[in-house]
N, C-alpha and C positions, 0 to 999 in steps of 0.2 A: 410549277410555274417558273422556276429557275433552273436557270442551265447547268451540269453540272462542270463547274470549270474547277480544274489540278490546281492544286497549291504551286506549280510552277506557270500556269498562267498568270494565278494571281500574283506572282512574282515579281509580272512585269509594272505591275501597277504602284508597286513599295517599292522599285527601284525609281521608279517615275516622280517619286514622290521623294525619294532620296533615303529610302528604307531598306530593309533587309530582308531577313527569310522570318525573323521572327512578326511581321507585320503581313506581310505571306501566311502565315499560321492565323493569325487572328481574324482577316478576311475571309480564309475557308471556313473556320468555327463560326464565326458571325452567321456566316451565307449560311449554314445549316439549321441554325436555331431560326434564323428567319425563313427559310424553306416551310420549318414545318408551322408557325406562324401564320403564313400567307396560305398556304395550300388550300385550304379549302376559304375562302377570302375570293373575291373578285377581283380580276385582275386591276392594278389600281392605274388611275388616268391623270394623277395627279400627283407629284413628291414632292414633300418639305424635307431639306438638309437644316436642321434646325441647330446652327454653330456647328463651326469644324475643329476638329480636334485642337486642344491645346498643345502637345509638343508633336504626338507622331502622325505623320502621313495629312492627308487633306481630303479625307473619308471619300477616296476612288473609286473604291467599292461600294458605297452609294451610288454614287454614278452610275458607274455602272449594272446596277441591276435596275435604273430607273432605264436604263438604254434597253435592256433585256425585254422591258416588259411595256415598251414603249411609250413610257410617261410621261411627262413636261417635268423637268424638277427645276426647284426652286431653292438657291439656298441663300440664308440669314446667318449675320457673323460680325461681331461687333467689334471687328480687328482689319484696318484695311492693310495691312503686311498678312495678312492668311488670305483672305481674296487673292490676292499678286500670288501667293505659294499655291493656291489653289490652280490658277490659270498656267502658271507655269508647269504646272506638274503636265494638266491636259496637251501645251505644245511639247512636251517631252513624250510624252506617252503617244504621242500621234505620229513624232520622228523614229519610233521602233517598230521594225521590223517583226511582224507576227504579233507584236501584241492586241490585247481587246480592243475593241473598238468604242468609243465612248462619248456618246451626244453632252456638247457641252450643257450647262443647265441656261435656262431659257430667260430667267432672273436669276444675279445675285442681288443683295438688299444686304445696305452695310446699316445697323442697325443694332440699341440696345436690345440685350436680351434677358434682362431681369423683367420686363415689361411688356417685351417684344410688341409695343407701339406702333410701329410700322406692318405688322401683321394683318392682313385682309384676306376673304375668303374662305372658301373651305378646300382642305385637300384630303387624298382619300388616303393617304399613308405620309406619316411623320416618323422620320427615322434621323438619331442624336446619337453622336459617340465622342467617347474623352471631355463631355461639355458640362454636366451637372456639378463636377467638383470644384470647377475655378467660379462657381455662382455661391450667393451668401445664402445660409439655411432662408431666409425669406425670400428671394429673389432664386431659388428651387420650385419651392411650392406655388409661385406664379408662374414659373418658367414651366412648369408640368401640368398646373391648372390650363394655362392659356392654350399649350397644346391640345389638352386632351377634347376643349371647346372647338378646337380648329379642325379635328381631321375625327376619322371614323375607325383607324387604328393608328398607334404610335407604338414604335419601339425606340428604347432607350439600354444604351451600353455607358458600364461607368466606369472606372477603374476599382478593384476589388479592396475596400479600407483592410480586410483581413489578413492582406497579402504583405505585411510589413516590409520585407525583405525585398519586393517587387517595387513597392513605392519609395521605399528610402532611395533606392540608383536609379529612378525614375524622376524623382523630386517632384513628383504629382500626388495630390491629395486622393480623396476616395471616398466610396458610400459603401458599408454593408449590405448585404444583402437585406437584412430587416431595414434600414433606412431605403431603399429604395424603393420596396414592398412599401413602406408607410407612404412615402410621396407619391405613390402609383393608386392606392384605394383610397375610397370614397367609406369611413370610418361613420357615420350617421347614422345610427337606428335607422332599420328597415320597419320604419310607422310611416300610415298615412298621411304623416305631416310630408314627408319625404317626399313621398310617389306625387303628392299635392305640389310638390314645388315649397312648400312652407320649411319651417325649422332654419337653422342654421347655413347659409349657402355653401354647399359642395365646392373644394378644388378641384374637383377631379371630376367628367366625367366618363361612361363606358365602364367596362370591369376589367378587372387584371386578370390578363388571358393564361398569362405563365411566367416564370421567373426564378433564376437560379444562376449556376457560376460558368461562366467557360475560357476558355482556350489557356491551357498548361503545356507548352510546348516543353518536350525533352530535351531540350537546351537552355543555357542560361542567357539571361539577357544582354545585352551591351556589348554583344561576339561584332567586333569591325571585320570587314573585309574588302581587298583590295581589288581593284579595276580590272585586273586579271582573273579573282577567286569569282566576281561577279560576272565576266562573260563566261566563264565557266561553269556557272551556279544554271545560264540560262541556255544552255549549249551541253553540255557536256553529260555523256550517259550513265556518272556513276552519282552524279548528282544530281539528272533525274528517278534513278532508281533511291536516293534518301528522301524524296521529294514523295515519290510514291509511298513510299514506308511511314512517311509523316499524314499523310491524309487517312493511310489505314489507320495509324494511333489515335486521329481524331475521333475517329467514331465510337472510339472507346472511352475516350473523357467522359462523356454525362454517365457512365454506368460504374464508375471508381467511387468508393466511398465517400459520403458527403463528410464530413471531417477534414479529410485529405484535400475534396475538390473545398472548401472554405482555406484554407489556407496555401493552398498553392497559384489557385486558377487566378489570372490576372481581370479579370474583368466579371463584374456582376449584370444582369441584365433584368427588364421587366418591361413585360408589353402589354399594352391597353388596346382590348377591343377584340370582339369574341364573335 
């Protein structure tokens, strides 16, 4: 269902957004765990960007796969300075030369999101990143219930709490992997009271399709680079050939030992809807 676009495509969309290579890296990881997600899924006709990241980028890569697969998106965010980062990223990204091409979203809705009140209808895919950890443990479990009521899959990316080392120089909070996995299932005894509608009311509904760690880029994070190393980064052939070297190490993250990928990989992920 997705195209498969180079980590130096997606490059132009983290420069657009006033990012780097390692936000490049997490856009092609992302796109792959959602690849195999969506594949056998219908194609969706409908996207929620449900909050946009708290410090890095303005979830472009959303965008654009809603562009891809010719969706209406929609997105909800309860910070109007991220809206204004969001719009400005798209007139940036629209003044570069070869980069993607990327239908602006059809609604923004500036709006709480512990509540998400403002929330109407249903969409066929809800896709969130960098957004569950600036929420309070209560104001998660409606932010994940509400969703899972609204759409017919959701993916959700968070930043990796295991990853200590990654969130200290990030000064961003985080969910484990077992907390995300908690807020994503529907915990009920599978009784008749259930399938009846009775018992205790679900957060959650749908099942948790899959979920686990990704994107460990072989570089350290907070690498700056100047207005010269970046038209170089998007030009230049020995840094398209690192660029190619980095998507083949990608495909190799999910099959590294789970130990290693808990406490390295910067982001945990879990998706509803099967």
């Amino acid at each position: 269902m997705l195209t498969s676009f180079s980590i130096k495509s997606l490059y132009a969309l983290a420069l657009a957004e006033g990012e780097g290579m390692g936000t490049a890296y997490e856009y092609y990881v992302k796109r792959m765990a959602l690849g195999r997600f969506l594949n056998d899924r219908p194609r969706p006709q409908s996207i929620l960007i449900a909050g946009l990241p708290e410090k890095y980028g303005v979830s472009l890569d959303f965008l654009l796969l809603a562009t891809e697969v010719g969706a209406k998106a929609t997105v909800i965010d309860n910070r109007p300075a991220a809206l204004e980062r969001l719009n400005g990223a798209l007139q940036t990204l629209a003044g570069m030369p070869g980069a993607p091409s990327i239908t602006p979203p059809v609604h923004q809705v500036l709006a709480d999101l512990d509540s998400l009140g403002a929330l109407d209808g249903r969409y066929d895919l809800v896709l969130s990143s960098e957004v569950l950890q600036r929420l309070s443990p209560a104001g998660r479990q409606s932010f994940v219930g509400r969703l899972s009521h609204s759409a017919a899959a959701v993916a959700l990316f968070c930043p990796n709490a295991d990853n200590e080392a990654h969130n200290s120089r990030s000064g961003l909070g985080g969910l484990t992997l077992g907390e995300i996995q908690a807020l994503t299932t529907d915990d009920r005894p599978q009784t008749a009271a259930k399938l009846a509608g009775g018992s205790r009311p679900s957060s959650v509904v749908g099942r948790l399709s899959s979920s686990g760690f990704i994107d460990m880029p072989p570089f350290p994070p907070g690498i700056t680079r100047s207005a010269e190393q970046r038209e170089e980064a998007t030009s230049g052939r020995f840094e398209a050939l690192v660029m190619w070297g980095l998507g083949r190490y990608a495909h190799v993250e999910r099959y590294l030992p789970g130990g290693v990928r808990r406490r390295q990989s910067h982001i945990v992920y879990a998706f509803i809807g099967g």
